[in-house]
C-alpha positions in Angstrom: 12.1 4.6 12.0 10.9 2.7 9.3 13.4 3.2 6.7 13.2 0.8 3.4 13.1 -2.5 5.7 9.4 -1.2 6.0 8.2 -0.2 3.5 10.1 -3.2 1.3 8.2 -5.6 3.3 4.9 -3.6 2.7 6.1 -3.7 -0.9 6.6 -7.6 -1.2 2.7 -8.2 0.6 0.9 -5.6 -1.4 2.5 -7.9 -4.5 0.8 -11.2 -3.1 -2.5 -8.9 -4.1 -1.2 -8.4 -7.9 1.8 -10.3 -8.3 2.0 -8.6 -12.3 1.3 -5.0 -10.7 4.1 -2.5 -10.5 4.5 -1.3 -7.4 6.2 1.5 -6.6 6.6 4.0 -3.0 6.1 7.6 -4.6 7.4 9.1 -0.8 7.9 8.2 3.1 7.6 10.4 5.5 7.9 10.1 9.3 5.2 10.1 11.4 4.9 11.1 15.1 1.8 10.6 17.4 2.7 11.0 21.2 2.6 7.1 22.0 4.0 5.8 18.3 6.7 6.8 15.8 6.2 5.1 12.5 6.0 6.5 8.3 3.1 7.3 6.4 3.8 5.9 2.9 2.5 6.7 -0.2 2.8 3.9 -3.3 1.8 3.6 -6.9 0.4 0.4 -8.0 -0.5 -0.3 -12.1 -2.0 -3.2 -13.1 -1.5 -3.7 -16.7 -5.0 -5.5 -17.6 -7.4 -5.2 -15.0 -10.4 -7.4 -15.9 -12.9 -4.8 -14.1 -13.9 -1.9 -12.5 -14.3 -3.9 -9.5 -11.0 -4.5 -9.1 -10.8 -1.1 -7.3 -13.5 -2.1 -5.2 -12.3 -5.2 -4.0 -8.8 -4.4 -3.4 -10.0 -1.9 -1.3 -12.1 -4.1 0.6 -9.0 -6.8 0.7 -6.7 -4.1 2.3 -9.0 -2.8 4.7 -9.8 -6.3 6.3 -5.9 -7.8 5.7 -3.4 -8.6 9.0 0.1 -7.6 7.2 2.9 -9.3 8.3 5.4 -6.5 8.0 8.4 -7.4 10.4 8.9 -5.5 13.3 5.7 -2.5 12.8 2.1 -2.7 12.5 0.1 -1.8 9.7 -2.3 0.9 11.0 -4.0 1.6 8.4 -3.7 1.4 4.5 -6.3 2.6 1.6 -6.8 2.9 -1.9 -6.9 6.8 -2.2 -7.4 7.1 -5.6 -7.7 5.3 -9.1 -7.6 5.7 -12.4 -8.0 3.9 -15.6 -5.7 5.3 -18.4 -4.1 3.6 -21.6 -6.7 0.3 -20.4 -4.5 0.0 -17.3 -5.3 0.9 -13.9 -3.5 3.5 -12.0 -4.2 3.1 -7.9 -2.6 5.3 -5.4 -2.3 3.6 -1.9 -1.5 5.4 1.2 -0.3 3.4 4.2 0.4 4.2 8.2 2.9 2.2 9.3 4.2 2.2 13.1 7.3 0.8 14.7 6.5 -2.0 16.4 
């Protein structure tokens, strides 16, 4: 099972991204296919003064293309899910599939 170890690692290389972003898991659940066990994960990420709209766009295209070193599971897959601008701040929700390794 993932368990914090996980996700805290996911945490600390989503921050290499935004290093002044808040980052945040919102939940964890498990996740079962019939060859892998691993979590689906859900996080919150605000960026206090994005500089633009493109910062969406490319984050999304960084996450999509990144190797993760996450210790011990694999990053299966990870997107931007939605995003919003409120209070001249970003607001991204980023939904990851991680599997035990």
């Amino acid at each position: 099972m993932i368990g914090r170890a996980g996700s805290g690692a996911l945490l600390r290389a989503l921050r290499t991204f935004a290093p002044a972003a808040d980052i945040s898991v919102i939940h964890e659940r498990p996740w079962h296919s019939l060859t892998f066990s691993g979590a689906q994960i859900c996080l919150s990420m605000q960026v206090a003064h994005p500089t633009t709209q493109d910062f969406v766009s490319k984050l999304s295209a960084i996450l999509s293309e990144h190797e993760f070193h996450v210790p011990g599971h694999i990053v299966a897959d990870i997107a931007v899910t939605q995003a919003v601008v409120a209070d001249g701040a970003h607001c991204l929700i980023i939904d990851a599939l991680l599997l035990d390794d």
